[in-house]
C-alpha positions as CSV (number, residue, x, y, z in Angstrom):
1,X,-11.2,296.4,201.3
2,X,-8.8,298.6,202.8
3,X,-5.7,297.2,205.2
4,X,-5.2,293.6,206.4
5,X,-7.7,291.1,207.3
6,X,-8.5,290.8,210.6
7,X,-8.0,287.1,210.7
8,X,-6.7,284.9,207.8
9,X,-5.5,281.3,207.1
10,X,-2.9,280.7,204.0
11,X,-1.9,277.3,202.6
12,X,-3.5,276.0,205.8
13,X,-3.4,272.0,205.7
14,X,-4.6,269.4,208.1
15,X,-4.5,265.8,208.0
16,X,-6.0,262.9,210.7
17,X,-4.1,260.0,210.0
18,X,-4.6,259.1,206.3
19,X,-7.3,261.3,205.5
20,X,-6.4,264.8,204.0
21,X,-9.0,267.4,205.9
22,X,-7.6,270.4,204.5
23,X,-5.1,271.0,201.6
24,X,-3.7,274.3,201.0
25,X,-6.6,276.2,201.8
26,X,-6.2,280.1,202.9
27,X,-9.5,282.3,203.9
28,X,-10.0,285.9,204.7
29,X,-11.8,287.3,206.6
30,X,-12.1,291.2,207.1
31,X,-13.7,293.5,209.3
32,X,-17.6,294.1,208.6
33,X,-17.8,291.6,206.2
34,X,-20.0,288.6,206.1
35,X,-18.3,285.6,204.6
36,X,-19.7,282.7,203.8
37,X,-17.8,279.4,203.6
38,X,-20.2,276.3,201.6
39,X,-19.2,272.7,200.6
40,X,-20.5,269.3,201.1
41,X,-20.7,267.8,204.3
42,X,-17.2,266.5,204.5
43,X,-15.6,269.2,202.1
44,X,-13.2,270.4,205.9
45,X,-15.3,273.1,206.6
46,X,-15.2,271.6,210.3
47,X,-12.3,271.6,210.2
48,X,-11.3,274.8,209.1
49,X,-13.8,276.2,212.1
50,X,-12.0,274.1,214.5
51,X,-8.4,275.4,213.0
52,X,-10.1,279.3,213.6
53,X,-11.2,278.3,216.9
54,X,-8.1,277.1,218.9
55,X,-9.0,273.4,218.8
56,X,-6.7,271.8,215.8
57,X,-3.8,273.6,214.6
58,X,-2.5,273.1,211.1
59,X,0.0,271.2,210.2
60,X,1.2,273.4,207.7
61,X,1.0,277.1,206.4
62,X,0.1,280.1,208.6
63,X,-2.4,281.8,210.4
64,X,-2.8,285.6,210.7
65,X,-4.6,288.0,212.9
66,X,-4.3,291.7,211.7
67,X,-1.6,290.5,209.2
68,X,0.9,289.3,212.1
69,X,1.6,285.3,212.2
70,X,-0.3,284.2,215.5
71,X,-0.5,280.5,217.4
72,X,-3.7,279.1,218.8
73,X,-2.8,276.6,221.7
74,X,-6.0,276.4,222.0
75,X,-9.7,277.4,222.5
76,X,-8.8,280.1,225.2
77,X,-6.1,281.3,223.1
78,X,-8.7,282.2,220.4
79,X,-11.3,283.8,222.4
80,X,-8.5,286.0,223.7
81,X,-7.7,286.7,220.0
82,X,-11.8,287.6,219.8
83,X,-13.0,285.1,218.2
84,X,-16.2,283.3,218.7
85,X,-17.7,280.3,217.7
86,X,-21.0,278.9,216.8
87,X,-21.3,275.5,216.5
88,X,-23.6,273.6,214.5
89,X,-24.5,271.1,217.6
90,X,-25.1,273.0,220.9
91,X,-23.0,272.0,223.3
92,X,-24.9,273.3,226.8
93,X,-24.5,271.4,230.2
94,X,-27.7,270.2,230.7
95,X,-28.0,270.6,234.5
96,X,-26.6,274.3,234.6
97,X,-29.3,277.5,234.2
98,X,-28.9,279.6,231.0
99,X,-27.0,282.6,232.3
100,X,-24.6,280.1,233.4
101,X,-23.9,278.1,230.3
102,X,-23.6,281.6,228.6
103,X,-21.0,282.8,231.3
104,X,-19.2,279.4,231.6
105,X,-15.7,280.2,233.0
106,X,-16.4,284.1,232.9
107,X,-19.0,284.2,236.0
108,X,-19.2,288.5,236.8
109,X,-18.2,288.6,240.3
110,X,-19.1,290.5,243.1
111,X,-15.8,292.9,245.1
112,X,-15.6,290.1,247.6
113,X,-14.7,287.5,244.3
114,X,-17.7,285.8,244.6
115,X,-20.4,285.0,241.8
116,X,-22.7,287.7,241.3
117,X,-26.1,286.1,240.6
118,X,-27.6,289.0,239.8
119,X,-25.5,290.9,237.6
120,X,-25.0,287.6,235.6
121,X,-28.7,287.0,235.1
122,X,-29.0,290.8,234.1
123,X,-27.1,290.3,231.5
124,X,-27.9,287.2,230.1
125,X,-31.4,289.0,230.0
126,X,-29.8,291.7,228.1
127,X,-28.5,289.7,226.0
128,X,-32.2,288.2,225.2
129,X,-33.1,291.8,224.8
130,X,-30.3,292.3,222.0
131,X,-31.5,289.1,220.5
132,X,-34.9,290.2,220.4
133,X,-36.2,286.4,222.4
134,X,-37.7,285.7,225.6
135,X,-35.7,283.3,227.5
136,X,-35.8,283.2,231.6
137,X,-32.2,283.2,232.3
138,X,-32.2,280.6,235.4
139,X,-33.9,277.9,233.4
140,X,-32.0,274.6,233.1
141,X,-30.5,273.9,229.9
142,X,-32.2,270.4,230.2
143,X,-35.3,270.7,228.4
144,X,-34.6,273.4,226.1
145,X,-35.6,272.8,222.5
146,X,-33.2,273.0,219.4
147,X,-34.0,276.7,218.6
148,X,-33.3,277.7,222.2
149,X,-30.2,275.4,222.6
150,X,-28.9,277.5,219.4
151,X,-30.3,281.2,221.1
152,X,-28.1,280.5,223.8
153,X,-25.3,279.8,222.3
154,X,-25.7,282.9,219.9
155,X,-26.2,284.9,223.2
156,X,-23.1,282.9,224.6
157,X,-20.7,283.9,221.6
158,X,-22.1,287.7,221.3
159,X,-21.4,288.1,225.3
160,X,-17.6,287.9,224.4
161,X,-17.4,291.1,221.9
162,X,-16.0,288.9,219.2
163,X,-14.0,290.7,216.4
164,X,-14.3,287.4,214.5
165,X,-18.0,285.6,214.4
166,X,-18.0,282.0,213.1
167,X,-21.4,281.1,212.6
168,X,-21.8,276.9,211.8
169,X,-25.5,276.3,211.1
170,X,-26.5,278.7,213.6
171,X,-30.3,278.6,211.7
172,X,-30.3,274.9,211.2
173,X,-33.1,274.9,213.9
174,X,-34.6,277.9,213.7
175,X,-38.1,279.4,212.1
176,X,-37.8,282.3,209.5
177,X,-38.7,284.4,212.5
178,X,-36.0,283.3,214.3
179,X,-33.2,283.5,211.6
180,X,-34.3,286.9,210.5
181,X,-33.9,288.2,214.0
182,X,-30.7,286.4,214.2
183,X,-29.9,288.2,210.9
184,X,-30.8,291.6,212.0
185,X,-28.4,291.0,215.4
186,X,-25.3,289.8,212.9
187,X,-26.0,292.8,210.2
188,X,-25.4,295.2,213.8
189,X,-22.1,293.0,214.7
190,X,-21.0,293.6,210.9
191,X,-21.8,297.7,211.2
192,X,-19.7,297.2,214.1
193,X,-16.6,296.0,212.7
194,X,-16.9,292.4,213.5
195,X,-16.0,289.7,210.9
196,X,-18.8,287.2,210.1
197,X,-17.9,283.9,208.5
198,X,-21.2,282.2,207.9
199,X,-21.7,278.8,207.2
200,X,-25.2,277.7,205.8
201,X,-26.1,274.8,203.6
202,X,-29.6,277.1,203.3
203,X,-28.3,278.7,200.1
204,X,-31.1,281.7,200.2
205,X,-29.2,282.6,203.5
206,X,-25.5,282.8,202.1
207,X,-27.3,284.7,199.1
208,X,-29.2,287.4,201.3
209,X,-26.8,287.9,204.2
210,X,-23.0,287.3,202.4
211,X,-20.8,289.3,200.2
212,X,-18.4,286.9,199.5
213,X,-18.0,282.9,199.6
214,X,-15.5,280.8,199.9
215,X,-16.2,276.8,198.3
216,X,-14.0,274.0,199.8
217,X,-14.8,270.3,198.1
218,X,-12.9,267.5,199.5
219,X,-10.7,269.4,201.7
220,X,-9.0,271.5,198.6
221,X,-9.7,275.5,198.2
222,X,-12.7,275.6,195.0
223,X,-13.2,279.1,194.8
224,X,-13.4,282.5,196.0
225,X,-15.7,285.3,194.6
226,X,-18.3,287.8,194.9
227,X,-21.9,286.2,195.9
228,X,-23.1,289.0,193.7
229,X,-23.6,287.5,190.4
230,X,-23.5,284.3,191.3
231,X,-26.3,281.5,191.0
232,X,-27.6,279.0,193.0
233,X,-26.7,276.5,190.3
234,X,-23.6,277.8,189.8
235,X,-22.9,277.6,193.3
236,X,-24.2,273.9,193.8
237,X,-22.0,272.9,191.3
238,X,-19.2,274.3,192.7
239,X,-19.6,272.4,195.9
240,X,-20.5,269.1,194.2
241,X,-18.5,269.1,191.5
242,X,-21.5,267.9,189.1
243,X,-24.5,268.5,187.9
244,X,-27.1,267.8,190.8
245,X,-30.3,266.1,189.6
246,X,-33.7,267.3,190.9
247,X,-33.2,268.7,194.6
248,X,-36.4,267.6,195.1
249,X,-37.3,263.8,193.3
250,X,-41.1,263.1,193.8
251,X,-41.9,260.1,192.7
252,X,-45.8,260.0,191.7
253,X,-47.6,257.3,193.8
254,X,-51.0,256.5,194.9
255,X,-52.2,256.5,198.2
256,X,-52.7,252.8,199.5
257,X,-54.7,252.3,202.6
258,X,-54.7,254.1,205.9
259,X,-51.7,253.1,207.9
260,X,-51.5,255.7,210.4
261,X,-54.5,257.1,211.8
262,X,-54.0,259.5,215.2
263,X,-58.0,261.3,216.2
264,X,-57.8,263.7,218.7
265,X,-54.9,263.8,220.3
266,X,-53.9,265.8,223.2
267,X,-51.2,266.5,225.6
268,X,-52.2,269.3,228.2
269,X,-50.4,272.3,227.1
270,X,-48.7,271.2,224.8
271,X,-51.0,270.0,221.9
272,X,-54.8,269.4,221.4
273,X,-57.3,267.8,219.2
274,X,-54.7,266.6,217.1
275,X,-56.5,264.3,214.5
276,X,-55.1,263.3,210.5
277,X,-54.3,260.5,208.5
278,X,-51.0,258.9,206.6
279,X,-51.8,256.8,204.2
280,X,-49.3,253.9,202.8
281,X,-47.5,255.8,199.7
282,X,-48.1,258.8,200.8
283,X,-45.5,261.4,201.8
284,X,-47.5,263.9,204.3
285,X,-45.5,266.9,205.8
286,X,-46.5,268.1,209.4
287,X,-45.3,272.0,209.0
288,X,-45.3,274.9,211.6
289,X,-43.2,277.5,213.2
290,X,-40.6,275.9,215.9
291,X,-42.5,275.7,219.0
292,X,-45.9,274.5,217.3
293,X,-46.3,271.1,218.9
294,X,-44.9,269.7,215.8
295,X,-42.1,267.2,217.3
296,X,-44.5,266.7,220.6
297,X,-46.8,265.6,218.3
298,X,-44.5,262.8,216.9
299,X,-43.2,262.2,220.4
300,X,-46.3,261.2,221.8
301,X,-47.3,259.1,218.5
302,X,-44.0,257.0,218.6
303,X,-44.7,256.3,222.7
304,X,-42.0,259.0,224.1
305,X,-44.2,261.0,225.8
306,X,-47.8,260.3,227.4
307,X,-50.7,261.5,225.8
308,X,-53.4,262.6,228.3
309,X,-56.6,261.9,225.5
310,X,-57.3,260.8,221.7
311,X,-55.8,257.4,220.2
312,X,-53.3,256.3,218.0
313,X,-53.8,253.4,215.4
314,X,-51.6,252.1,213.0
315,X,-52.8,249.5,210.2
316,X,-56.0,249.7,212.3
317,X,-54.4,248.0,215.9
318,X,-54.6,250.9,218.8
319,X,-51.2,251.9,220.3
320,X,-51.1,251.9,223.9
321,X,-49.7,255.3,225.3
322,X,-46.1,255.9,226.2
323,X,-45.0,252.4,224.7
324,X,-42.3,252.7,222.2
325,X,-41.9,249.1,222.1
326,X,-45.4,248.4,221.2
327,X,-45.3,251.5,218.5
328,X,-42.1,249.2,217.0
329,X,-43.7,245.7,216.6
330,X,-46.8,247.8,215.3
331,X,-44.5,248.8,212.7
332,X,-43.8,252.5,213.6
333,X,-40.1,254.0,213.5
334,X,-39.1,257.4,214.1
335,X,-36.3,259.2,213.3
336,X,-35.6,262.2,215.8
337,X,-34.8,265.9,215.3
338,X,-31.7,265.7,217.5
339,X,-29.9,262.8,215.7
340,X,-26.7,262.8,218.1
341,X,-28.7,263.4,221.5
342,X,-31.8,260.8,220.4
343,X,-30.8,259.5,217.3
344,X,-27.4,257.7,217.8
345,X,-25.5,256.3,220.8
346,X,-22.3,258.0,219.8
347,X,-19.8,255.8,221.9
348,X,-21.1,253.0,219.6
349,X,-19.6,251.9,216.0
350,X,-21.2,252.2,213.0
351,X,-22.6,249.2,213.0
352,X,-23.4,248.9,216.5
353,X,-25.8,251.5,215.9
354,X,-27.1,250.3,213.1
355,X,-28.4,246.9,214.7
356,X,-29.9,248.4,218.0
357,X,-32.8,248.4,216.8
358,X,-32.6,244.5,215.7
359,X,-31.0,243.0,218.8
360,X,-33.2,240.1,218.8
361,X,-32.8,239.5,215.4
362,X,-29.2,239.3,215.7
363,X,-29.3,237.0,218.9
364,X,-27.7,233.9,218.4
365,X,-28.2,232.0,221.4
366,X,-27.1,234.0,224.5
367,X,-24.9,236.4,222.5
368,X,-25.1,238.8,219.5
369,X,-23.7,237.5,216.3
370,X,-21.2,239.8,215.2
371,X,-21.3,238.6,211.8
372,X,-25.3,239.3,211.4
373,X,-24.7,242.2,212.9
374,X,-22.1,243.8,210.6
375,X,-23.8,241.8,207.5
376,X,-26.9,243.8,208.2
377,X,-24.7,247.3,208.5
378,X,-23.0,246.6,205.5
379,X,-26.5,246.4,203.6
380,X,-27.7,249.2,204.8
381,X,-24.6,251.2,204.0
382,X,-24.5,250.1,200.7
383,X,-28.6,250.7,199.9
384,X,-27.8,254.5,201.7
385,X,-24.8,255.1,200.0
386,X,-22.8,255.6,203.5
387,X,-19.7,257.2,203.0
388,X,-16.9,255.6,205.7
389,X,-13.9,254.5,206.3
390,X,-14.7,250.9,208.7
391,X,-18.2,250.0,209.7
392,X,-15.7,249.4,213.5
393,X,-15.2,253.0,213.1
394,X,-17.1,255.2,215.9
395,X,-20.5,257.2,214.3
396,X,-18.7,260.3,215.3
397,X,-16.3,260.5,212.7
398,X,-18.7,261.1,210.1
399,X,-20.3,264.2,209.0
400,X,-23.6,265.5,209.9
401,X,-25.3,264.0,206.5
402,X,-23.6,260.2,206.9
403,X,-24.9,260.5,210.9
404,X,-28.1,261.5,209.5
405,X,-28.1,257.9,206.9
406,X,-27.0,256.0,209.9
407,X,-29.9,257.0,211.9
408,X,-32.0,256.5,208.8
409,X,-30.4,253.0,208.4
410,X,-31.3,252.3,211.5
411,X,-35.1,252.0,211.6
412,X,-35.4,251.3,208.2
413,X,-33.9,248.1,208.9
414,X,-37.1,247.8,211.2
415,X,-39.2,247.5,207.6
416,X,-41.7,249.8,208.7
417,X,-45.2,250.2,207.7
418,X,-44.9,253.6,209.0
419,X,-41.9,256.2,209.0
420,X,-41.3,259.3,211.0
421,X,-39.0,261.7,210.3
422,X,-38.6,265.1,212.2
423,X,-36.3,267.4,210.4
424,X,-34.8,264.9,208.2
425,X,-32.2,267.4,206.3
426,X,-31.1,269.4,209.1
427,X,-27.4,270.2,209.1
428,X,-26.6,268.6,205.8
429,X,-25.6,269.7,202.4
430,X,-27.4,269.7,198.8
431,X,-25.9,266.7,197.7
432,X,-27.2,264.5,200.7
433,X,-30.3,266.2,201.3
434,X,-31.1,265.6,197.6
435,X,-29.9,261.8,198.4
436,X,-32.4,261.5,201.7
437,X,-35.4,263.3,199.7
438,X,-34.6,260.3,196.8
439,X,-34.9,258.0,199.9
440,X,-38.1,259.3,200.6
441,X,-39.4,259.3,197.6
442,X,-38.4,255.5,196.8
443,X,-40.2,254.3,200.5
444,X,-43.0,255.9,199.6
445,X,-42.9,254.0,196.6
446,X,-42.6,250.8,198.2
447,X,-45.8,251.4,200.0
448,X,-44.5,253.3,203.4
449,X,-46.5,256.2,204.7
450,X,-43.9,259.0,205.4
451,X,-45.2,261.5,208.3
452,X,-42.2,264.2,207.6
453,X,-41.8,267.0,210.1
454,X,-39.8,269.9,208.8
455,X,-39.2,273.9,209.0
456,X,-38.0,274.1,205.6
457,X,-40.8,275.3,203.6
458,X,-39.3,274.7,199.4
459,X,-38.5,270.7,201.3
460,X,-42.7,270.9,202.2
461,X,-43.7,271.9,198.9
462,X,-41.1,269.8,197.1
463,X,-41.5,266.4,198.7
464,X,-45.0,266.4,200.5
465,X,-48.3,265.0,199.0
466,X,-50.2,267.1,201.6
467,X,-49.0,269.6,204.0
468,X,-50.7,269.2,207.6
469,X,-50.4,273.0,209.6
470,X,-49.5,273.5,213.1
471,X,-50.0,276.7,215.1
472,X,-49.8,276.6,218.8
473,X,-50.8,273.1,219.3
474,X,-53.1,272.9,216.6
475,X,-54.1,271.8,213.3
476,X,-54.7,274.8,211.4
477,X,-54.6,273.8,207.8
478,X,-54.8,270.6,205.5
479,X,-53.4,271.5,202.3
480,X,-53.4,269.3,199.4
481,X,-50.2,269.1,197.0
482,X,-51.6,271.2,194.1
483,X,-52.7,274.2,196.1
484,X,-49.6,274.1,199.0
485,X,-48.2,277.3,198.7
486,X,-45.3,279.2,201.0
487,X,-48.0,281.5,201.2
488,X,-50.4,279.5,201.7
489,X,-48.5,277.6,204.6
490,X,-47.2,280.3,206.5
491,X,-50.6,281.7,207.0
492,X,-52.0,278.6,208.1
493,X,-48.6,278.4,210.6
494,X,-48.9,282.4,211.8
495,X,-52.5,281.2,212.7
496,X,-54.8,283.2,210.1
497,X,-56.4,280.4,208.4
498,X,-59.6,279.0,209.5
């Protein structure tokens, strides 16, 4: 690669309080390159994004954009400098329309210096167009799924012309579909000039779309080489620092009797006809494109939403509809896509969100027994293998995959006859998806039927005993263990199977 990067840390270090996020780590990043940057969750690479992006600076070594030192005060500082960020969690305001999240602070204006509603929605639709989605530019961010949450903020950080592209997660929510349109749109920015650092715990991705990686494990610099020639062992040891058991543990079990039985359920236009059975030790995967009814579906079972028709019975009592509280003392838990929006009260402690869902459990008298409260957190760290510094300490210090254990600890604290789980491994690395795919595996073998909702097909046919197909609302496909296939699933999910 000829002449400097365009943006580079060296001997970068960063340290909050006592823990050492970063230590000496330098990065490169040049012009039409796709980098990727892989480690654990908790390895810095949050970190390190935050450092590119204006919000922390180091608090030693350099950074360098087009080989001359520069100083990021800050996030507008950076996007000055070009460089865009992705984040792994969209951060929309909920009450503002699309084309204004995506222009946030940059509204095109009109000669008289007011907003210029048109222009702005023109291209916010352009940017949809580049994209390759359909999106209506003036619909409230409220109510956007996942996978259009992460569009927009894809359409938010190409808007800018980046020379630098940090992409955190960006696919975490995404179908294939999606990511390979979102592929095609960063293999243009590359051709262009822009630099791509790409951060994926989806190794296939790093593998197809990277030509070099950089590996950071517990905040220190690993490696730096070609992806060429490299393996997906190879790599996963890098980032682990071990050898990493089975990615996918599958304990055999047989299938006890029906706990969750749901006959023909339907939400008008969303979902309809919806009827299958979970039985107790089995581990039954509901799998689809994003958008398929999937998460609506487990919604309206747990007592979110309202179904308009059908029933819901587990251990043979009916549910009523739209009652989570009677879906609870039936024994039902559910453990949301969007852990930090649904999933966790992140003002709270550790352990405060751990007991929520045991408040009267942990009543003594008129008031809340602290003790009880932190005994039952510190059992549920330990069985989950929660890594923290204080249970006192707010959820929001820990990494995606810890959040994910908290929310985990959560309901399984319920004892549930029933658990389920939408997306369980989104956003987290080998290690700890291998970890929660254990977990799994071990409730199942205590007799809990597992309903797992997930886009990730190898975590379908790894973990699930059958594969249940959505396409547009409906089942399409039931697919028993032995015969599940990606082929076999994706035709089901694309809609060409009877």
């Amino acid at each position: 690669m000829s002449g400097p990067p365009t943006l580079a840390l060296v001997n970068v270090s960063k340290s909050f309080g006592a823990v050492r996020a970063l230590r000496e780590v330098s990065l490169e990043l040049f012009a039409g390159e796709a980098h990727a940057l892989a480690g654990e969750n908790g390895a810095g690479k949050s970190t390190l994004v935050k450092i590119l992006a204006g919000v922390h600076r180091p608090d030693s070594g350099q950074m360098l954009l087009d080989g001359e030192p520069v100083v990021f005060h800050g996030p507008v500082d950076a996007q000055r400098a070009g460089v865009a960020v992705i984040y792994q969690e969209p951060t929309l305001f909920p009450d503002l329309s699309v084309a204004e999240n995506i222009f946030m602070g940059r509204q095109p204006r009109t000669t008289l210096g007011r907003i210029d509603r048109r222009a702005r929605r023109a291209l916010a639709a352009e940017l949809f167009t580049r994209l390759g989605v359909t999106l209506d530019p003036e619909q409230p961010a409220r109510g956007l799924s996942i996978a259009d949450q992460q569009l927009v903020e894809i359409a938010k950080a190409i808007s800018t012309d980046a020379r630098v592209l940090v992409m955190d997660e960006p696919t975490a929510a995404l179908s294939g579909n999606e990511a390979a349109r979102l592929f095609s749109v960063v293999e243009t920015l590359r051709e262009q000039g822009c630099a791509v650092l790409f951060i994926s715990h989806r190794l296939d991705e790093i593998f197809s779309l990277c030509g070099r990686v950089t590996t950071l494990r517990d905040g220190g610099l690993v490696a730096v080489e070609p992806v060429a020639g490299l393996t997906h062992d190879e790599l996963i040891r890098r980032m682990v620092g071990r050898e990493l058991g089975a990615l996918y543990p599958k304990q055999e079990t047989t299938a006890g009797q029906v706990a969750l039985r749901v006959e023909r359920l339907t939400r008008e236009g969303v979902f309809t006809d919806v009827s299958f059975e979970v039985r107790r030790g089995e581990i039954v995967a509901l799998a689809g494109l994003v958008g398929a009814g999937r998460s609506e579906v487990a919604r309206a079972i747990f007592g979110v939403d309202r179904w308009d028709a059908g029933t819901v019975q587990v251990d043979g009592r009916p549910l009523p509809a739209a009652s989570p509280s009677a879906a609870m003392a039936a024994g039902l838990a559910l453990v949301p896509e969007d852990r930090r929006q649904q999933g966790l009260v992140m003002a709270l402690s550790i352990e405060r969100n751990i007991g929520l869902t045991g408040l009267r459990s942990l009543r003594r008298g008129l008031t809340i027994s602290r003790a009880a409260e932190r005994d039952r957190a510190r059992d549920w760290a330990l069985r989950l293998r929660l890594k923290f510094a204080a249970l006192s300490d707010g959820v929001g210090v820990l990494s995606g995959g810890n959040q994910q254990k908290v929310v985990l600890a959560k309901w399984l604290a319920t004892r549930p006859s029933v658990l389920v789980v939408d997306e369980p491994t989104r956003g987290i690395d080998v290690g700890t998806k291998a970890e929660v795919h254990r977990l799994l595996s071990e409730l199942a073998g205590q007799g809990i039927a597992v309903l797992m909702i997930s886009s990730d097909l190898p975590e379908v046919l790894g973990m699930a005993d059958r594969v249940l197909v959505m396409h547009e609302g409906r089942l399409t496909a039931e697919i028993p263990r032995a015969e599940a296939t990606e082929e076999s699933v994706m035709t089901a999910a694309t809609g060409r199977a009877a």
